[in-house]
N, C-alpha and C positions, 0 to 999 in steps of 0.2 A: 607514513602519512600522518597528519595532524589537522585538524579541524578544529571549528569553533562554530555555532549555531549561533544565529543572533537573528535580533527583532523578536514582535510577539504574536502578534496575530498574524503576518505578513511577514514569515521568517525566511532565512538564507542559511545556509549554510557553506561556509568558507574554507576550503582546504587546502592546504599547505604541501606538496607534493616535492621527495629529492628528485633527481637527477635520474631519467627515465621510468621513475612511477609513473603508474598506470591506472585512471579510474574510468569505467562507463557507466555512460549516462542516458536514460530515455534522450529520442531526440528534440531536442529543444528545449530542455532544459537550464542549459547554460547561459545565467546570467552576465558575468565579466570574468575576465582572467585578464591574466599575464601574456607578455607576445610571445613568448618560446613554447606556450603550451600548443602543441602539435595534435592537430584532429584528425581523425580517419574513422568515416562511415564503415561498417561492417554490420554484414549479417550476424556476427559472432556466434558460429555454429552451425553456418547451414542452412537452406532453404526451413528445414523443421523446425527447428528450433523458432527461425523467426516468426514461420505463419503460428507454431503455439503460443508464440509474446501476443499476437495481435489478437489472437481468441482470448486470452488474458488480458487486455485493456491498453495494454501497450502498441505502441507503432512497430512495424516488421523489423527496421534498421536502428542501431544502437551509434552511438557517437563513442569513441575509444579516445581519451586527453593524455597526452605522455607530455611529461617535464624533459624538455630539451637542453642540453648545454648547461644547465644548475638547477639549482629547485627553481619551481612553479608555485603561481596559484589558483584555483580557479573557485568559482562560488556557483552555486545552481539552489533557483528559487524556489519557494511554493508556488503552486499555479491559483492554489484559493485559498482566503483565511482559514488558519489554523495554527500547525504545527510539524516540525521533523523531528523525526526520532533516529538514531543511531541504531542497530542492531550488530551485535557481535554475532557471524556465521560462525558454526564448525559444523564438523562430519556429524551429520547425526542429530544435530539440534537445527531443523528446516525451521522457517518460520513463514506462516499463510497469510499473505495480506489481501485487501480488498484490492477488487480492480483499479486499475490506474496510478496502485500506491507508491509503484518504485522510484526513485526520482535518481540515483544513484550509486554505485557499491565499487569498492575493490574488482583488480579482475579473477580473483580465485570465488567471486559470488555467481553461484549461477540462476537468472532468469527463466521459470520456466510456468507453464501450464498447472492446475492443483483441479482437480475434475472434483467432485462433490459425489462421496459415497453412494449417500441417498439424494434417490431423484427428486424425493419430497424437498430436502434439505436444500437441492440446489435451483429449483422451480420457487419456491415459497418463502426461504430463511435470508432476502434484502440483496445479496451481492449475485446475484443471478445463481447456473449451474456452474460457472468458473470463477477462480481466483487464482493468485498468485501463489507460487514457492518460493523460497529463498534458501539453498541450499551451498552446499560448496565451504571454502573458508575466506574468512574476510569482513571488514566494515560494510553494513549496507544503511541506506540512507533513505527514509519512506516517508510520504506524506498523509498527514491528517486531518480529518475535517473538525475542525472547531480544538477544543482542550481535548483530553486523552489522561482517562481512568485505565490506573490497572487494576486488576486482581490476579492472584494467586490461585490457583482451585485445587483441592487436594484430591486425589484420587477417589472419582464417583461424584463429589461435588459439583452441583453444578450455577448456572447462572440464566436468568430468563432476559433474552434481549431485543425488544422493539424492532422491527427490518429497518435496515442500513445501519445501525447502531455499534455491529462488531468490525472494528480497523482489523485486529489481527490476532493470532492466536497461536499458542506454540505449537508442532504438529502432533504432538502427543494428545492433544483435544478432542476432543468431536463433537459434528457439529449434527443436529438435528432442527426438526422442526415441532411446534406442539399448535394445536387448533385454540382459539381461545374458546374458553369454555362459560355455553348459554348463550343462544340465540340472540338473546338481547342486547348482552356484550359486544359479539360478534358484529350485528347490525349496526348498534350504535353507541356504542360505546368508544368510537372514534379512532383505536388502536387496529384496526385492520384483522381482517380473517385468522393471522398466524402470529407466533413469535419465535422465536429462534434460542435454540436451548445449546448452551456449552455445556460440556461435561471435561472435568477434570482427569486426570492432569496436568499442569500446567498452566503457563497464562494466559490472560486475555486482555485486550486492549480494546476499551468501549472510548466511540469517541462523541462529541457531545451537538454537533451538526454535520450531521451528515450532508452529501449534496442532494441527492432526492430533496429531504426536506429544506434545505435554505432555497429550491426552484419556486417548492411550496409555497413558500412563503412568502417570497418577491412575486412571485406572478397575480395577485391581484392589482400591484400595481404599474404592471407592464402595461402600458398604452397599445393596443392591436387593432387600432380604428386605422382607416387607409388618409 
């Protein structure tokens, strides 16, 4: 397979697929393709599997695209401004995105459930008690809200991050929560009760609108008179 990301804010990504490759996709994702790319809904995996995609932010059923008769192409959008990233899976290096991140992957990536150690962490720290994994081997393809910082964190290092603020993080991370500290801050200082603590090692991917805050932001000027 071969791809190519394009646009900026309102990115796509396009790929290039031989002769029976194979890529899944959340459903509905797929912008345009070619007529030989052949689809087939699948649970991929199983009742469990699926109902764990949908506690993870995903829909139960996956879309399966094979290139038929010669290569294919197909392209799958962002659903909001931002950006896609490419991630390279192997055995052993998962990678945990926010809800709703996945938009794409090879089929040796596997879709699954990432439950939150601590209850603090997953009650308090922005992406709820669930997130995403990404395990297996393969290209996977994930969306984000706004630009997308990384950092590096070395072992014990860590990073203080605003809720909804962490896209992703490699699984070797962890992820906690810390109270912000003095009442006054806390009350009004306009940052909210908690923030969300990474510890290295590994990376981290902060992205710079999240959707909580862009609802924020536009809903003063949502008209909701009858």
């Amino acid at each position: 397979m071969q791809y190519q990301i394009v646009g900026d804010t309102l990115p796509a990504v396009i790929c290039t697929l031989g002769i029976k490759e194979t890529l899944i996709t959340e459903n509905g994702a797929m912008a345009w393709m070619t007529p030989n790319m052949k689809m087939e809904t699948t649970s991929n995996g199983g009742l469990g599997k699926a109902i764990g995609r949908a506690f993870s932010g995903e829909r139960m059923f996956q879309n399966r695209y094979t290139a038929e008769g010669g290569p294919g192409q197909i392209a799958f959008a962002s659903s909001l401004p931002g950006c896609i990233r490419a991630f390279t899976v192997t055995p052993g290096n998962d990678i945990i995105v926010q809800k709703r991140g996945f938009l794409a992957s090879e089929v040796g990536v596997t879709l699954s459930v990432f439950f939150q150690k601590k209850l603090g962490a997953g009650l308090f720290g922005g992406e709820g008690f669930i997130m995403q994994r990404l395990s297996g081997n393969g290209i996977a393809f994930v969306e984000f809200d706004g630009y997308v910082v990384e950092y590096t964190l070395q072992p014990g290092q860590q990073m203080v991050v605003d809720t909804g603020y962490l896209a992703a993080m490699d699984a070797t991370c962890q992820m906690d929560i810390q109270q912000v500290p003095g009442i006054k801050n806390a009350l009004f200082g306009g940052e909210g009760l908690f923030n969300t603590v990474i510890t290295g090692p590994g990376k981290v991917y902060l992205q710079t609108m999240p959707l909580n805050q862009l609802a924020s932001s536009i809903q003063p000027y949502i008209y909701t008179g009858s």
